[in-house]
Structure formats: C-alpha cells, structure tokens
N, C-alpha and C positions, 0 to 999 in steps of 0.2 A: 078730248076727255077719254075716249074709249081706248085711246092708243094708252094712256096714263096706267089705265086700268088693267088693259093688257101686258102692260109690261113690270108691273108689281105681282098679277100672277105668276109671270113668267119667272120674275125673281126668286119668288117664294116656293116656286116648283126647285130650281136649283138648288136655292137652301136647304129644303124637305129632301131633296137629291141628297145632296152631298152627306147630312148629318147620317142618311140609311145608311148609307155608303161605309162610312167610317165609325170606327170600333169606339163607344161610348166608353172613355177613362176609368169609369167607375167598375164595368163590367170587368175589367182587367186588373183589379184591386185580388180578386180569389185568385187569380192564376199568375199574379206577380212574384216571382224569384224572393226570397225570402229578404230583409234587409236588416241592416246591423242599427241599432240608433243608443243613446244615452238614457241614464235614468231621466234626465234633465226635459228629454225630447217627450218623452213618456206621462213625464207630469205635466208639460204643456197641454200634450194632447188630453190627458183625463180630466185635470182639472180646469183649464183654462178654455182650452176648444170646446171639448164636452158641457162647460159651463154655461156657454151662450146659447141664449133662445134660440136662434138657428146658426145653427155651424153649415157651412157649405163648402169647404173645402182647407187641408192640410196636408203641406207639401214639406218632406225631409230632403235635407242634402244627402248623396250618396255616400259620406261618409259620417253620417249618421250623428252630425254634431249641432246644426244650423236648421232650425223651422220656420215657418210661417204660415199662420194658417186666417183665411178671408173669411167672415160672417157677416149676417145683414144686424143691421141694427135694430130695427123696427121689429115691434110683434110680428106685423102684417107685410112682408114684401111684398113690392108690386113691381111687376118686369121682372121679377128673378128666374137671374139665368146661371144653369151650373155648370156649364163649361166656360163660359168667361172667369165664374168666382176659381174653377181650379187652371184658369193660366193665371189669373193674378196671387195666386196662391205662388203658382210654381215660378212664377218672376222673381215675386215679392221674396223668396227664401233664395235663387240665384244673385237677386240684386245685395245678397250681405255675404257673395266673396267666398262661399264655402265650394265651389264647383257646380256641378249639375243638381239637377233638384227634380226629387218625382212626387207623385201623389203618392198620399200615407194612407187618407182618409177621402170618403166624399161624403156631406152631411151628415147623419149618426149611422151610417153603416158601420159595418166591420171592418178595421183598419186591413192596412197589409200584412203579412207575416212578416214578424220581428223576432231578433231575440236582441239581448242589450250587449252590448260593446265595451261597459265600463264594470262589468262587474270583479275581471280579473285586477286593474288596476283600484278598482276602489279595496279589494282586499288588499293591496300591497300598502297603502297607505294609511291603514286602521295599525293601531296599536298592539 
C-alpha cells in the first residue's frame, strides 16, 4: 500500500513538473503573431462561443477559414481541465481538412490579434 502511495506522489510530482516546465497556451495568446480569419470565424467566436455558459477553448485554422471551439455543458464542471478542452479544440478544427490549427481564444479571455481576410473580397462582390 505504501509503495501505491508512493508512487502516485511520484506521478504527480512529474505532472506538477512538467506542466511548470512548459509554457501555458493561453499565456502565449498576447504575444501570438497576428492572424488572418473570416467574418464567418468572428461570428462564431462572438456569438456562438462567447454565447455558452463556459467557453474553454477556440481553435482557427491558419488560414483563417475553419474553427472549432470545445465548451462544458454543465453550469458546474467538474474535472475541468483547459489544456485538454484546447487540444481537442485544436484537433477538433484540424480534423475538418483546413491544415494546421491554433488557439484563437481560451475561456473568455482576449482572443489573438486578428484582422479579417474577407473584407477585400466581400467588397468585390457587393453591388
């Protein structure tokens, strides 16, 4: 029993390791290179991500067409964890084909700097 014990500490010593270690996603959201996205990606994130009781992460494809972003459903999460909800963010938007995919948003933070990408084409196509 004591070896049990010891060795879940020892675990969670590693984990608590590792996570110091490595640069929390979110913090790197202000010093992230600026990125191009659609009106389209933008109303996602404002009304639809923004819209749920808890948002925890929103992932754009690099060229700025394809999103997906993971929230809890529940008032009350329990076990939530935000670096899981921003891999399955960042899968969930790679698994639909558009290429790499990064974080946009984590929870109701400040997103990344943007600016839109369709604004020259949508003027060409107005009347």
């Amino acid at each position: 029993m004591r070896s049990v014990i010891v060795a879940a500490a020892l675990v969670a010593a590693m984990l608590l390791a590792g996570c110091a270690g490595g640069q929390d996603p979110r913090s790197q959201l202000s010093n992230a290179p600026d990125i191009g996205i659609t009106h389209g990606v933008w109303d996602a994130y404002t009304k639809d991500y923004l819209g749920e009781h808890t948002p925890l992460a929103f992932a754009v494809s690099e060229n700025g067409e394809v999103y997906f972003y993971y929230y809890c459903e529940a008032i009350r999460c329990i076990n939530l964890n935000s670096n899981e909800a921003i891999t399955r963010a960042i899968s969930g938007c790679q698994n639909r084909g558009q290429g790499q995919c990064v974080l946009f948003a984590a929870e109701r933070s400040p997103p990344r700097k943007h600016h839109f990408i369709d604004d020259f084409s949508q003027r060409l196509k107005s009347p």
